[in-house]
C-alpha positions as CSV (number, residue, x, y, z in Angstrom):
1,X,80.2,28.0,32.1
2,X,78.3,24.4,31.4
3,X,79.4,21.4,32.9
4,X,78.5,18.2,32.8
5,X,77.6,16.0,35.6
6,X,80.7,13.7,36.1
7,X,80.6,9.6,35.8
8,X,80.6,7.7,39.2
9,X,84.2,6.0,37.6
10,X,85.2,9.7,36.9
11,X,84.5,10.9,40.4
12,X,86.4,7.5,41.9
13,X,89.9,8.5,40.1
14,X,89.6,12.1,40.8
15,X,89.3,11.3,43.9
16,X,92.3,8.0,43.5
17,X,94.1,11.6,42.3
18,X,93.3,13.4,44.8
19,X,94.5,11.6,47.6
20,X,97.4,10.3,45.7
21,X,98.4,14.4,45.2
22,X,97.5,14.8,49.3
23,X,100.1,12.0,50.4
24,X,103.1,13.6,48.1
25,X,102.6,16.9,49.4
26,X,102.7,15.5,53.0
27,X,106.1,14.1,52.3
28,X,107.7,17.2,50.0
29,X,105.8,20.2,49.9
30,X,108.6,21.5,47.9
31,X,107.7,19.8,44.9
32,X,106.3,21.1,41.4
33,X,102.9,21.0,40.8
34,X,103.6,20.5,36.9
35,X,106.0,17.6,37.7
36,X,104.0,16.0,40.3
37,X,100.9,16.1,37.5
38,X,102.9,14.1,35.1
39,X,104.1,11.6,37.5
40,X,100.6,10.7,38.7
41,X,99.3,11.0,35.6
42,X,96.8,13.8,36.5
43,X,96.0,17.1,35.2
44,X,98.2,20.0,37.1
45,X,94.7,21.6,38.1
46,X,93.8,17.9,40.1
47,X,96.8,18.5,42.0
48,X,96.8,22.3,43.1
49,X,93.3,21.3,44.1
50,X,94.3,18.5,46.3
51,X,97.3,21.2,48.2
52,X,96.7,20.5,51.9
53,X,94.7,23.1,53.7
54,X,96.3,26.6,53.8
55,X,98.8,25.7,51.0
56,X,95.8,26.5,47.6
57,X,92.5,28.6,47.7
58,X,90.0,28.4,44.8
59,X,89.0,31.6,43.5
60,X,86.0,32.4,41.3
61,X,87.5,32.0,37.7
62,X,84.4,34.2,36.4
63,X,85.8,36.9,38.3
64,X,89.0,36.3,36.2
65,X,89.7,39.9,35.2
66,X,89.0,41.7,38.4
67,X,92.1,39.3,39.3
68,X,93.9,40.2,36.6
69,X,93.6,44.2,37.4
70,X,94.6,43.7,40.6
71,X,98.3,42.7,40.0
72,X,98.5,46.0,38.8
73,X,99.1,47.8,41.7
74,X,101.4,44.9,42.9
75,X,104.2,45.9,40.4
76,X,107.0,43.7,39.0
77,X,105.8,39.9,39.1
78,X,107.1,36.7,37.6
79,X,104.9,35.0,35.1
80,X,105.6,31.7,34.2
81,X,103.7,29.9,30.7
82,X,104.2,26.3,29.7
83,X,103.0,23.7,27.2
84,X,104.3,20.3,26.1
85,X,107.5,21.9,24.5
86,X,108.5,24.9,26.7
87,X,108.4,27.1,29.7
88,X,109.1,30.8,29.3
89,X,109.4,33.0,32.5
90,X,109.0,37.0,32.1
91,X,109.1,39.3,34.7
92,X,106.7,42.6,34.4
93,X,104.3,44.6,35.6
94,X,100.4,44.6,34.9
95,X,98.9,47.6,32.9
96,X,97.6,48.4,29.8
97,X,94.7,45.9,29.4
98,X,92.6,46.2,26.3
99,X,90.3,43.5,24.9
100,X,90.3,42.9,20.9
101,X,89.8,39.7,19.1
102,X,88.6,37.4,22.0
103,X,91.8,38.3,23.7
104,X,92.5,40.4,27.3
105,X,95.6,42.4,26.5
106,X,98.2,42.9,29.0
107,X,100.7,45.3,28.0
108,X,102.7,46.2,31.0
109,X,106.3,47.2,31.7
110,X,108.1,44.1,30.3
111,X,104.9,42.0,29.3
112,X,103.1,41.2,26.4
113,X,100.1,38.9,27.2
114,X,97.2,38.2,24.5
115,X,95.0,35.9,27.5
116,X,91.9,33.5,25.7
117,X,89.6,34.7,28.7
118,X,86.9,32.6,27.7
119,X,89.1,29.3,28.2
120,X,90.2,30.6,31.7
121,X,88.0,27.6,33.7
122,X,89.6,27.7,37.2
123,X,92.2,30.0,39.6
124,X,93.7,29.4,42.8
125,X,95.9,31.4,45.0
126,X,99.0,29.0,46.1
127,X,101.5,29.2,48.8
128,X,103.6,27.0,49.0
129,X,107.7,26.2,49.9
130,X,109.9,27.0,46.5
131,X,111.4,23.6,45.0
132,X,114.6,25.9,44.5
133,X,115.3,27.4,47.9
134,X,112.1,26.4,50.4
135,X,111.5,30.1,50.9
136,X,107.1,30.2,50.5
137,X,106.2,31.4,46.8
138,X,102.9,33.0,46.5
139,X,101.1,32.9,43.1
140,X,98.1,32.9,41.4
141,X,97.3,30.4,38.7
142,X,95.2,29.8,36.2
143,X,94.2,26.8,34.4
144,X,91.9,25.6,31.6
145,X,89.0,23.0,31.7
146,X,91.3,20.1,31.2
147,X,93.0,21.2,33.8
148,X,96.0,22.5,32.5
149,X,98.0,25.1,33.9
150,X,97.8,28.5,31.0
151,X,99.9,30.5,33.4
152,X,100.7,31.4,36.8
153,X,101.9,34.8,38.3
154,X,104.2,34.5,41.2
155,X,104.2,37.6,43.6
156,X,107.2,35.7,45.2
157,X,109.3,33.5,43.4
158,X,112.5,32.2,45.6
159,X,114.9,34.6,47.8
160,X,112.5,35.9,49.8
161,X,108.5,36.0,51.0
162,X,106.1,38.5,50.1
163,X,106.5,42.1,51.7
164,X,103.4,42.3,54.0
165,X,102.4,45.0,51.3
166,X,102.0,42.4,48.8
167,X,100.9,39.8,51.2
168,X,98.0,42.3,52.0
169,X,97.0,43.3,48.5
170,X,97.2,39.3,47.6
171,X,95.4,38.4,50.4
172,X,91.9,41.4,50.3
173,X,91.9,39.5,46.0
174,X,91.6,36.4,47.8
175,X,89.3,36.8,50.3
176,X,86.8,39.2,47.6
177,X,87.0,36.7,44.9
178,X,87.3,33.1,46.8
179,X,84.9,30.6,45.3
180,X,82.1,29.6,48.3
């Protein structure tokens, strides 16, 4: 991955966006990444990025499909995938991976995922209160190099935390494939 070295204008509103993101968490923590995004005008990846400490790790996005194997021994997990026009929300399990025709194939227990690897630009591990029920969420989520979110698995999603299983398996990805 290429990138370009960013204008000084560029680096002043990410960082207008950045701080902007910081002082809405401080007041709701709660809140939804992908609504928060919209109302500041910023893309969704700006805002994990800006999570106050603890709440968002980055993780090396090369490192993408070690990630990916490793929800398979977490079992059933909640994958959410939205655009400009929908959300859908599955819940599965992680197996069967394959690649054919620029894809990564998941083809689990209840899901069906064709992934674009090569346009996987960023991943972060999030915990962070639910906007449904503030019980903590923990997810991982991966976005694109606009910064748009291409989907996010939620070991937890409302109800409950993690079992300290999960929370342990989640936590050895994290620490092995954090970006330094």
């Amino acid at each position: 991955m290429t990138h370009s070295a960013p204008s000084l204008d560029t680096i002043a509103s990410e960082q207008d966006a950045f701080e902007r993101a910081r002082d809405a968490f401080a007041k709701n923590p709660r809140q939804m990444t992908m609504i928060l995004a919209r109302e500041l005008n910023v893309p969704e990846a700006t805002i994990v990025r800006a999570m106050p400490e603890g709440m968002s790790t980055e993780l090396n996005a090369e490192r993408w499909e070690e990630i990916l194997a490793s929800f398979e021994a977490m079992g059933a997990v909640h994958v959410i995938v939205s655009n400009a026009s929908v959300t859908i929300e599955s819940v599965g399990s992680f197996g069967g991976f394959s690649k054919a025709g620029g894809f990564f194939n998941v083809q689990g227990k209840g899901l069906d995922m064709h992934i674009r690897h090569t346009q996987l630009h960023s991943v972060f591990a999030v915990r962070k209160p639910s906007h449904l029920d503030g019980h903590d969420t923990l997810s991982v989520q991966f976005f694109d190099a606009r910064g748009t979110a291409a989907f996010k698995v939620f070991l937890t999603f409302g109800g409950s935390g993690a079992s300290g299983e999960r929370e342990g398996r989640c936590g050895s990805v994290v620490e092995r494939v954090a970006r330094t």
